[in-house]
GURODREN-763546 format. One record per residue (C-alpha): residue in three letters; x, y, z. Coordinates in steps of 0.05 Angstrom, whole numbers, plus 5000, padded with zeros to 4 digits. Layout:
kolmi | px | py | pz
ALA | X | Y | Z;
...
This chain:
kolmi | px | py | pz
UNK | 4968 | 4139 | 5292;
UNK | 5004 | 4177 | 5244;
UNK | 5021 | 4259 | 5254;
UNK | 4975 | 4309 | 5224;
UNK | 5015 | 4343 | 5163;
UNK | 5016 | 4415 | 5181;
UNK | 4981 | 4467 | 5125;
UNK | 5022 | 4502 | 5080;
UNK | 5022 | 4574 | 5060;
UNK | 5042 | 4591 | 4981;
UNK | 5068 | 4661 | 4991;
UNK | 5055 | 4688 | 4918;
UNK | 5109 | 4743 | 4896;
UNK | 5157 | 4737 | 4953;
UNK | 5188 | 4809 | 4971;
UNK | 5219 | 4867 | 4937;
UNK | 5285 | 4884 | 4945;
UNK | 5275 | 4942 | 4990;
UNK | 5278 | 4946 | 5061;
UNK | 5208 | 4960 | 5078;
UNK | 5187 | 4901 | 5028;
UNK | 5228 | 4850 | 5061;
UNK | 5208 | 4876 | 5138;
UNK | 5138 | 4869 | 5105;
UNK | 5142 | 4807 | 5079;
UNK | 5182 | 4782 | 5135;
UNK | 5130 | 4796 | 5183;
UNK | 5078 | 4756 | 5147;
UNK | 5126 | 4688 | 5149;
UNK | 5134 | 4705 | 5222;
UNK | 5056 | 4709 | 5235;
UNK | 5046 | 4646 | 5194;
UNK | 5109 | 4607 | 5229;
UNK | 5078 | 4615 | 5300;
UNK | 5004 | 4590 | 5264;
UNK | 5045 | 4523 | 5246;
UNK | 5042 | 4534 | 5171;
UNK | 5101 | 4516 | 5125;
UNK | 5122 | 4566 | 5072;
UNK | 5131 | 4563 | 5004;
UNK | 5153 | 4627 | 4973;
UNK | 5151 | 4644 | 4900;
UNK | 5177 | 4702 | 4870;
UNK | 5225 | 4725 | 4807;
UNK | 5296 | 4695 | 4807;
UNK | 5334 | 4757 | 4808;
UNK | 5286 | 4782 | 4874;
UNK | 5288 | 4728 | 4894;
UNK | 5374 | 4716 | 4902;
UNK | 5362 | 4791 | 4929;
UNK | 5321 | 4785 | 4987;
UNK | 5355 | 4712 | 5014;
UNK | 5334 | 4729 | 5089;
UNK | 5258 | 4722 | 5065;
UNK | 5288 | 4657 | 5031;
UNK | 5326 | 4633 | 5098;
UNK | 5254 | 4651 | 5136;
UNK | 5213 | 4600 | 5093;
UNK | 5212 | 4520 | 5088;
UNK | 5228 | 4523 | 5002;
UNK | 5228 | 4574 | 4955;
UNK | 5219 | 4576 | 4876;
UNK | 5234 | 4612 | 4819;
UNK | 5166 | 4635 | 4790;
UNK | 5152 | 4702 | 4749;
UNK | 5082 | 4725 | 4782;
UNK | 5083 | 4783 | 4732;
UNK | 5072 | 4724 | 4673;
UNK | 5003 | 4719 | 4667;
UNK | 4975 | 4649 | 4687;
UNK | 5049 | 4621 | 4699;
UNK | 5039 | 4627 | 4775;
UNK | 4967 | 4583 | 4774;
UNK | 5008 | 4537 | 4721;
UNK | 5063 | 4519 | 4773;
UNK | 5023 | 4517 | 4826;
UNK | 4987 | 4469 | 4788;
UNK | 5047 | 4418 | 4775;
UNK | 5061 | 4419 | 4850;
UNK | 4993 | 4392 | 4866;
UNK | 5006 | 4346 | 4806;
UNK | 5068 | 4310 | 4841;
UNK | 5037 | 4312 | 4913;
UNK | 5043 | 4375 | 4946;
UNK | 4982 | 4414 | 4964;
UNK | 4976 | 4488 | 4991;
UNK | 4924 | 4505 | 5038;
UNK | 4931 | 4583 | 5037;
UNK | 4950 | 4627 | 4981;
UNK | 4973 | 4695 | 4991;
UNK | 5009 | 4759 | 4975;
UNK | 5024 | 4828 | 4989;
UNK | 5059 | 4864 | 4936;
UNK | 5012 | 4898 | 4890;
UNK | 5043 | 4869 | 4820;
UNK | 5024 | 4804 | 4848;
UNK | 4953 | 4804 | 4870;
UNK | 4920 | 4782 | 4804;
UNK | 4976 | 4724 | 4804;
UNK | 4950 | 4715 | 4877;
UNK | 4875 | 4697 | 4866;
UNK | 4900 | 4659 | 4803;
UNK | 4929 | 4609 | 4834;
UNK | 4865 | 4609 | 4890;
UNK | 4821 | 4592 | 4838;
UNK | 4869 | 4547 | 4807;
UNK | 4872 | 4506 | 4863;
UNK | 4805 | 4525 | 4896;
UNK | 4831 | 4547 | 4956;
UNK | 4801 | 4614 | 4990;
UNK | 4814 | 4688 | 4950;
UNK | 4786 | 4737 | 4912;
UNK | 4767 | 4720 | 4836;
UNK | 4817 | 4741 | 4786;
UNK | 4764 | 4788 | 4752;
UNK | 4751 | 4827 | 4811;
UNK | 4831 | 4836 | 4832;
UNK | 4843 | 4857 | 4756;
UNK | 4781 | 4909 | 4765;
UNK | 4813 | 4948 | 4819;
UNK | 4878 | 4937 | 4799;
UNK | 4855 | 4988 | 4740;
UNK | 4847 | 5046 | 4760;
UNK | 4790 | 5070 | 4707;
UNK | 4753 | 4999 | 4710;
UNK | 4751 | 5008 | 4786;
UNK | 4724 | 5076 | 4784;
UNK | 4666 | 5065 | 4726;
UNK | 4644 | 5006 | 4769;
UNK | 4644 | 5049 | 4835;
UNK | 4607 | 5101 | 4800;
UNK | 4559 | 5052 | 4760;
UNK | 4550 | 5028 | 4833;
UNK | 4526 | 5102 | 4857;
UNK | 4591 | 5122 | 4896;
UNK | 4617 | 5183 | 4872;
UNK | 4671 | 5189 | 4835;
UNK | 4709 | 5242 | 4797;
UNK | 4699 | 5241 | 4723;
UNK | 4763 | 5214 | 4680;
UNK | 4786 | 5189 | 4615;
UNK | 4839 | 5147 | 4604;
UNK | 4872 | 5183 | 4545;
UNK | 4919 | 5140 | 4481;
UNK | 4948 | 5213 | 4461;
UNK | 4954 | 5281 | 4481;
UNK | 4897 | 5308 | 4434;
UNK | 4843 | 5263 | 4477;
UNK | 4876 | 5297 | 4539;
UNK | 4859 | 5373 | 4511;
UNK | 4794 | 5347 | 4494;
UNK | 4779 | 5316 | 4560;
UNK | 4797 | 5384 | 4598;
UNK | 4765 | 5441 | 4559;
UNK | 4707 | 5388 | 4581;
UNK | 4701 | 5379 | 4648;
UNK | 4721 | 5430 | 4712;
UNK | 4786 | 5437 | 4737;
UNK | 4846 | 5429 | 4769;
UNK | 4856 | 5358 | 4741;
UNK | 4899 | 5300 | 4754;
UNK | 4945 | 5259 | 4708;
UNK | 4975 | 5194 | 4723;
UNK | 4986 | 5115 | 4694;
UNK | 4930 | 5081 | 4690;
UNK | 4971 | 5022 | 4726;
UNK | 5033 | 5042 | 4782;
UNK | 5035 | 5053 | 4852;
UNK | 5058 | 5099 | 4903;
UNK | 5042 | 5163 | 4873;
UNK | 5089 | 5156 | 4817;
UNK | 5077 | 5190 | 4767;
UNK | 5020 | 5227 | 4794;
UNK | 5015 | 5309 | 4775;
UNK | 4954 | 5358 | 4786;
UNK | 4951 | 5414 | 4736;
UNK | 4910 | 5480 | 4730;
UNK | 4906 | 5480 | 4655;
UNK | 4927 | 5455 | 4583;
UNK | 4994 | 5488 | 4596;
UNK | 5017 | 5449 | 4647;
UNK | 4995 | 5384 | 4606;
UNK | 5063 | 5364 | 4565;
UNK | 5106 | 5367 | 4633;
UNK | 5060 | 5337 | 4668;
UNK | 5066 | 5275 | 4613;
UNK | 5137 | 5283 | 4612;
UNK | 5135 | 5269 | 4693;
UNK | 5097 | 5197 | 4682;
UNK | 5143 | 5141 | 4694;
UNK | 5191 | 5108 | 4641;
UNK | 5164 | 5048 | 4602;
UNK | 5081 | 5071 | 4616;
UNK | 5078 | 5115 | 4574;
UNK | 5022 | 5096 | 4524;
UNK | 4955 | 5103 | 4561;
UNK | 4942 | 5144 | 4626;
UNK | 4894 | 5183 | 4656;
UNK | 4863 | 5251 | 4672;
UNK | 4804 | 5262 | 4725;
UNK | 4789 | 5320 | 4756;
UNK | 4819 | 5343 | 4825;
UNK | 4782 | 5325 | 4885;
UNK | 4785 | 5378 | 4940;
UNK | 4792 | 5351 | 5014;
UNK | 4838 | 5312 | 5064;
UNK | 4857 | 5249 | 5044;
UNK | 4842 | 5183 | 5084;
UNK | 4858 | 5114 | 5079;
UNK | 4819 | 5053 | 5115;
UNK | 4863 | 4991 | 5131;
UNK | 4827 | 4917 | 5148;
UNK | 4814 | 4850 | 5128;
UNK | 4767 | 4803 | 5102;
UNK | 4733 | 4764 | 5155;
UNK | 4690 | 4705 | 5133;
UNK | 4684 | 4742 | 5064;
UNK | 4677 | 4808 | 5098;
UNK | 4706 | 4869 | 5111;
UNK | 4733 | 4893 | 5179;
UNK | 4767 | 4950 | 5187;
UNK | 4822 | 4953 | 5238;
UNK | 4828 | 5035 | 5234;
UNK | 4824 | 5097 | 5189;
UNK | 4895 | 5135 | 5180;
UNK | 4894 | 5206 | 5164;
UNK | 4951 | 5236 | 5114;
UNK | 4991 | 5303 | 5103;
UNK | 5015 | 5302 | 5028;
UNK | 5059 | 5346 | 4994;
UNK | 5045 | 5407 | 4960;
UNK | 5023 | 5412 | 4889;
UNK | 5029 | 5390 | 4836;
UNK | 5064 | 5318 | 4865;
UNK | 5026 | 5272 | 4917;
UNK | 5075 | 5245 | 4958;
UNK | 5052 | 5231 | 5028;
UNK | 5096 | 5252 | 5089;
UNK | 5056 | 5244 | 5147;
UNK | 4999 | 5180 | 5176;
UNK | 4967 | 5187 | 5241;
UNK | 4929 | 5124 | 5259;
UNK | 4875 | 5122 | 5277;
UNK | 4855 | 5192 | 5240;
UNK | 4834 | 5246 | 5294;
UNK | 4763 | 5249 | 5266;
UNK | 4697 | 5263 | 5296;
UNK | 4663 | 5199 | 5306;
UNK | 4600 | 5215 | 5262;
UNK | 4648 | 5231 | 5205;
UNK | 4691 | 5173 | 5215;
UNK | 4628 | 5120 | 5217;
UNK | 4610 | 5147 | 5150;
UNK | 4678 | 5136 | 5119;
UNK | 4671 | 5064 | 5155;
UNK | 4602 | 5055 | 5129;
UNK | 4624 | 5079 | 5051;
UNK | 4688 | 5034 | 5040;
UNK | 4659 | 4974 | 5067;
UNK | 4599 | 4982 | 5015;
UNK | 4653 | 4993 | 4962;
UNK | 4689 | 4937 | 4981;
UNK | 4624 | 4888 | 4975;
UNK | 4597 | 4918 | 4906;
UNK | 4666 | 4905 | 4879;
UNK | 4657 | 4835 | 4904;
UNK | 4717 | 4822 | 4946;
UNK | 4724 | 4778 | 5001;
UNK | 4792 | 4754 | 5020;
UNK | 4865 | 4786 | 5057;
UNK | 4880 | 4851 | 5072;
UNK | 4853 | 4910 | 5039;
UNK | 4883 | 4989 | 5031;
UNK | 4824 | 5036 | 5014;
UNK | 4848 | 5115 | 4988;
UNK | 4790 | 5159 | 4997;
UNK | 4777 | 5239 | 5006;
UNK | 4727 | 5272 | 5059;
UNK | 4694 | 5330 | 5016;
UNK | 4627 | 5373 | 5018;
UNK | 4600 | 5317 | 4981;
UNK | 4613 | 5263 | 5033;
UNK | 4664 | 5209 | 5022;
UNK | 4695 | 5203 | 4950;
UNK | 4735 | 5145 | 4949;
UNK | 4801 | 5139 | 4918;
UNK | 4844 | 5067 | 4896;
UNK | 4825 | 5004 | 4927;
UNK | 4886 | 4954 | 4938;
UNK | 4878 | 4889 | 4953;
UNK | 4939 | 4883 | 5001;
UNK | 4970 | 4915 | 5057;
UNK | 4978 | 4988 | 5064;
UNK | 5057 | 5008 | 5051;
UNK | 5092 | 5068 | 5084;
UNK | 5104 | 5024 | 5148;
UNK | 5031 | 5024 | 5169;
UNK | 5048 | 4948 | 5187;
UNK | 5089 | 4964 | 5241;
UNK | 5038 | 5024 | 5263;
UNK | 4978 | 4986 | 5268;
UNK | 5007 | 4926 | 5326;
UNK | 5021 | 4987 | 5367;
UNK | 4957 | 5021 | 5361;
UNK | 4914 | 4955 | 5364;
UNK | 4956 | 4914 | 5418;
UNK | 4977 | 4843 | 5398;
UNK | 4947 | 4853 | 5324;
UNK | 4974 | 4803 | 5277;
UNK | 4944 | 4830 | 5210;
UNK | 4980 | 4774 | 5166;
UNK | 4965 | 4723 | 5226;
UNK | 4887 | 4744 | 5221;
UNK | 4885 | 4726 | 5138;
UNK | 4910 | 4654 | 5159;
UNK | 4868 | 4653 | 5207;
UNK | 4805 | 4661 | 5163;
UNK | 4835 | 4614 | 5109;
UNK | 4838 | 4551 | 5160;
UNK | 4783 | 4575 | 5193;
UNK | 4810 | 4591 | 5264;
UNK | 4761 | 4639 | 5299;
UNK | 4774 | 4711 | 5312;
UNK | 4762 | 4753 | 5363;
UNK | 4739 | 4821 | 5343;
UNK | 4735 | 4849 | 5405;
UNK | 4800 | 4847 | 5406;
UNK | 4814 | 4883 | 5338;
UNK | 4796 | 4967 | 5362;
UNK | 4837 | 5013 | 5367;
UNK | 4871 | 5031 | 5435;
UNK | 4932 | 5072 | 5424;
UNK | 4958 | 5118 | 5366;
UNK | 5018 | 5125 | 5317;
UNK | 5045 | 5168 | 5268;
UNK | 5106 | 5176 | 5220;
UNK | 5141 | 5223 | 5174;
UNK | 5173 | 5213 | 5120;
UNK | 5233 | 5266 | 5108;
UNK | 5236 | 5302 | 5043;
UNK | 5293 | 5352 | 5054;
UNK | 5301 | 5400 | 4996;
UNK | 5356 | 5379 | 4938;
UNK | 5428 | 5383 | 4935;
UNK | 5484 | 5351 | 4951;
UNK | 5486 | 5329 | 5027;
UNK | 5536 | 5350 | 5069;
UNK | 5509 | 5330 | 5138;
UNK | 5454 | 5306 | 5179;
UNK | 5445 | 5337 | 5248;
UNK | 5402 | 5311 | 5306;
UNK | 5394 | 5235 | 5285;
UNK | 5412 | 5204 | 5341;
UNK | 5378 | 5245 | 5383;
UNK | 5317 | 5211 | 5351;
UNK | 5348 | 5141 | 5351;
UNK | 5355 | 5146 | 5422;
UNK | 5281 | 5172 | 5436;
UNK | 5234 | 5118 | 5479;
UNK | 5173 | 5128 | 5438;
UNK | 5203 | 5114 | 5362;
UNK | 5183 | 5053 | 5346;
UNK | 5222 | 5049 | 5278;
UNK | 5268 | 5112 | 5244;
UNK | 5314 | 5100 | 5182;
UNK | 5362 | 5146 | 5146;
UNK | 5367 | 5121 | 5076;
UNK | 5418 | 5182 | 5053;
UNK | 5486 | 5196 | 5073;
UNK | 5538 | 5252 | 5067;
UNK | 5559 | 5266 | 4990;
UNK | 5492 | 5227 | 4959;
UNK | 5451 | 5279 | 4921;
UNK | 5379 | 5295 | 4929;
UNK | 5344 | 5301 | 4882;
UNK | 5275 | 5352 | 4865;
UNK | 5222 | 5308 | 4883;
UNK | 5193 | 5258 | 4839;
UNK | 5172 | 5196 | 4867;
UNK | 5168 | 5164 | 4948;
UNK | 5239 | 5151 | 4922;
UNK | 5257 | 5222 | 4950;
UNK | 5234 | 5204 | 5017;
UNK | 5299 | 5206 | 5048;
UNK | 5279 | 5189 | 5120;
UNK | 5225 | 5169 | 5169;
UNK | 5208 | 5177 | 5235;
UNK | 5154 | 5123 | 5264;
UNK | 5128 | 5142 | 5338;
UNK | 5079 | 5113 | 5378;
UNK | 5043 | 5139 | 5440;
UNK | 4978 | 5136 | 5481;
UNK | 4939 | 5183 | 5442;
UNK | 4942 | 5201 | 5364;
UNK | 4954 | 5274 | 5381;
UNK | 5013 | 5255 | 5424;
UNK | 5032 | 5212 | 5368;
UNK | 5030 | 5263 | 5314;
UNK | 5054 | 5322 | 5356;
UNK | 5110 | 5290 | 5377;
UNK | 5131 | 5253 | 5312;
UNK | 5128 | 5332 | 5277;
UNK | 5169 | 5363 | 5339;
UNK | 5221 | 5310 | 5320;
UNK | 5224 | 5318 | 5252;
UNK | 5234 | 5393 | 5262;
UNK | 5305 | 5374 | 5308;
UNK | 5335 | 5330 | 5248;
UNK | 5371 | 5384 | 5196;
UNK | 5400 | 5364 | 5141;
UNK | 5455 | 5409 | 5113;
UNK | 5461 | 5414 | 5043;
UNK | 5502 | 5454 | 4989;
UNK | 5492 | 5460 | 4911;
UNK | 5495 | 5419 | 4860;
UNK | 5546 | 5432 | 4802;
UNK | 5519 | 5430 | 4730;
C-alpha cells in the first residue's frame, strides 16, 4: 500500500518586505504546516530574496510576478503540466488577490471568480454594484482631470473625499470642505496614480470593520472591530478594539448588512475585511477586501476567539475538513495603537520598556529610533509605534492599551531647513 501524497498549498504573492507582512504571511505557513499541507510560495524575485524566512518556512518557492496579469494562472499551469498539482490556492496581500482566483479557476480548485475579486478590488465598480444592489452608498465619480472634480462638487453635498481609485491603507486618502482644498488634496495622492481617482462625498459616523471567512461558500464573521482615526483631513487609523463595544441590536445589523454585501457581490472563498460606517441612515458600507484585515488584527483575533486559526479555517474549507462554529465567538477582547508622535527629529523615547515589560501586551514594536526624522503625516508609514494588548473584556483592553500609550513620550526637537 503506497503513502497518501499529502495536499499542497500554492501560496500566491508570498509576503512583503515588512515586518507585519512576513509575521502575516508566516502565520498562514504555520497554520497550513500543522494541517499537513506542503507549500509552494510564489511571489516577485526581488520580495522574494527579501523575505527568505517566509522562503526557509515553505517546501519550494518560485519566482512569479502576481502583479502580471494572467502570468500567475500561466505558471501554475506548466506545473500541473509536468506533474505537480495544487490542492489549495491562496493569498493575502491585496495586489495579489485577482492573481489568486486566477490561478483557482485556472486550475479549478476552490476561490472566488476573477470578475468578482477585480469588482471590489475597484473601488467605484464595487460601490455602483452595492448601490445597484440597494445598499447605500455615498455618491462618487471617479474623475480623469481636475475640471470633472469641480464639476462633481458644486454637484453633490459636502465635505467630500478624494483618493486612488486603486491603493490601500489610507494612502492617499484626503477629506476636503470645498474646491479650495481640491489641488492639495491631488497633490497628496500617491506617486505613480496619478491619472484617475476619486471624489464621494463624506460619510458622517464611526467607522467599523467586520473580519471572517468563507465557510462552505459563506460568510462567517469571527467579530466586528471598532476604530479611532485621525483627525481631518488624513484617515489614518490609530486605535482597534475587537470585538467593537456595541449594543447588540446595532451590532446584528452591521452583521446582518455585510454578509448581504458579501453574497450580492458573489463571493465565496478565504478571508474577508469589510470597512463600513454606522450613521442615521443605518450601515453604509465602506471597501470590501478579499483578504485578511492588516494593522495586526491577526494576532488580535486568536486572543479574543481562543485557539482561532483564521488561515487554518480557509484550508480547512478548501479540503473540506469540518468546522466547528461554536467554537468561532468571541470570548475575550483586544486593542492596539498605533503611535503617531508629532514631527521632528527624535531625540528620545521614554517609557518603552515599561510597556515591553507589561503582562497583558501581546505584541509592541518601535519602528523609530533616536536621530530618524518624523515626518507630518501622510501615510500608515508615519505610524511610528504600536501597542497590542489583550485582556478579558474590550474595555479593559482599550482602556488599558490608551493608559499605556499616554506613559511612552517621545522627545523631539526641530527640524533644520
Amino acid at each position: 500500500m503506497t503513502d497518501q501524497p499529502r495536499p499542497r498549498l500554492l501560496f500566491v504573492g508570498g509576503a512583503g518586505n515588512a515586518t507585519l507582512a512576513v509575521d502575516v504571511v508566516g502565520t498562514a505557513i504555520r497554520e497550513a504546516r500543522e494541517r499537513g499541507l506542503e507549500v509552494h510560495v510564489t511571489n516577485q524575485e526581488a520580495t522574494l530574496a527579501a523575505t527568505p524566512s517566509i522562503t526557509e518556512l515553505a517546501d519550494e518557492a518560485s519566482a512569479v510576478d502576481f502583479e502580471v496579469r494572467g502570468a500567475s494562472a500561466a505558471w501554475a499551469r506548466e506545473q500541473v503540466a509536468v506533474g505537480n498539482r495544487f490542492d489549495v490556492v491562496f493569498g493575502v496581500r491585496e495586489m495579489a488577490q485577482e492573481a489568486v482566483a486566477e490561478v483557482a479557476a485556472a486550475l479549478g480548485r476552490p476561490g472566488n471568480s476573477p470578475k468578482a475579486v477585480h469588482r471590489v478590488r475597484t473601488k467605484d465598480e464595487a460601490r455602483a454594484e452595492l448601490a445597484a444592489a440597494g445598499f447605500p452608498q455615498p455618491r462618487f465619480l471617479v474623475c480623469s482631470d481636475v475640471a470633472e472634480a469641480y464639476d462633481f462638487l458644486e454637484a453633490s453635498t459636502g465635505p467630500w473625499v478624494v483618493k486612488p481609485r486603486d491603493a490601500m491603507g489610507s494612502e492617499g486618502v484626503t477629506r476636503i470642505a470645498g474646491p479650495d482644498d481640491l489641488a492639495g488634496a491631488l497633490e497628496f495622492l500617491p506617486e505613480g496614480i496619478r491619472g484617475a481617482f476619486i471624489v464621494e462625498e463624506f460619510v458622517e459616523g464611526p467607522e467599523y470593520s467586520a473580519e471572517g471567512v468563507f465557510l462552505g461558500g459563506a460568510p462567517h464573521i469571527l467579530a466586528l472591530t471598532s476604530k479611532e482615526l485621525l483627525p481631518p483631513p488624513n484617515f489614518f487609523e490609530t486605535e482597534y478594539v475587537i470585538p467593537a463595544i456595541l449594543p447588540d441590536e446595532t451590532a446584528r445589523e452591521i452583521e446582518t448588512q455585510v454578509v448581504a454585501a458579501l453574497t450580492a457581490l458573489e463571493l465565496g472563498y478565504g478571508q474577508f475585511h469589510v470597512e463600513l460606517w454606522w450613521t442615521e441612515r443605518g450601515v453604509v458600507l465602506g471597501e470590501i477586501h478579499v483578504r485578511n484585515a492588516g494593522g495586526w488584527i491577526h494576532r488580535m483575533l486568536p486572543h479574543v476567539i481562543p485557539g482561532l486559526e483564521w488561515f487554518g479555517l480557509v484550508y480547512d474549507d478548501a479540503l473540506g475538513t469540518p468546522v466547528d462554529l461554536e467554537a468561532l465567538r468571541p470570548r475575550r477582547g483586544a486593542a492596539i495603537r498605533f503611535l503617531t508622535p508629532p514631527s521632528g527629529r527624535l531625540v528620545a523615547v521614554e517609557g518603552w520598556d515599561e510597556v515591553l515589560a507589561h503582562p497583558n501586551v501581546i505584541h509592541a514594536e518601535l519602528a523609530i529610533a533616536p536621530g530618524a526624522v518624523i515626518e507630518p503625516h501622510r501615510s500608515v508609514g508615519n505610524r511610528v509605534a504600536h501597542i497590542l494588548v489583550g485582556a478579558d473584556t474590550p474595555e479593559e483592553a482599550r482602556d488599558l492599551v490608551r493608559a499605556l500609550e499616554e506613559s511612552v513620550r517621545f522627545v523631539t526637537e526641530p527640524v533644520e531647513d
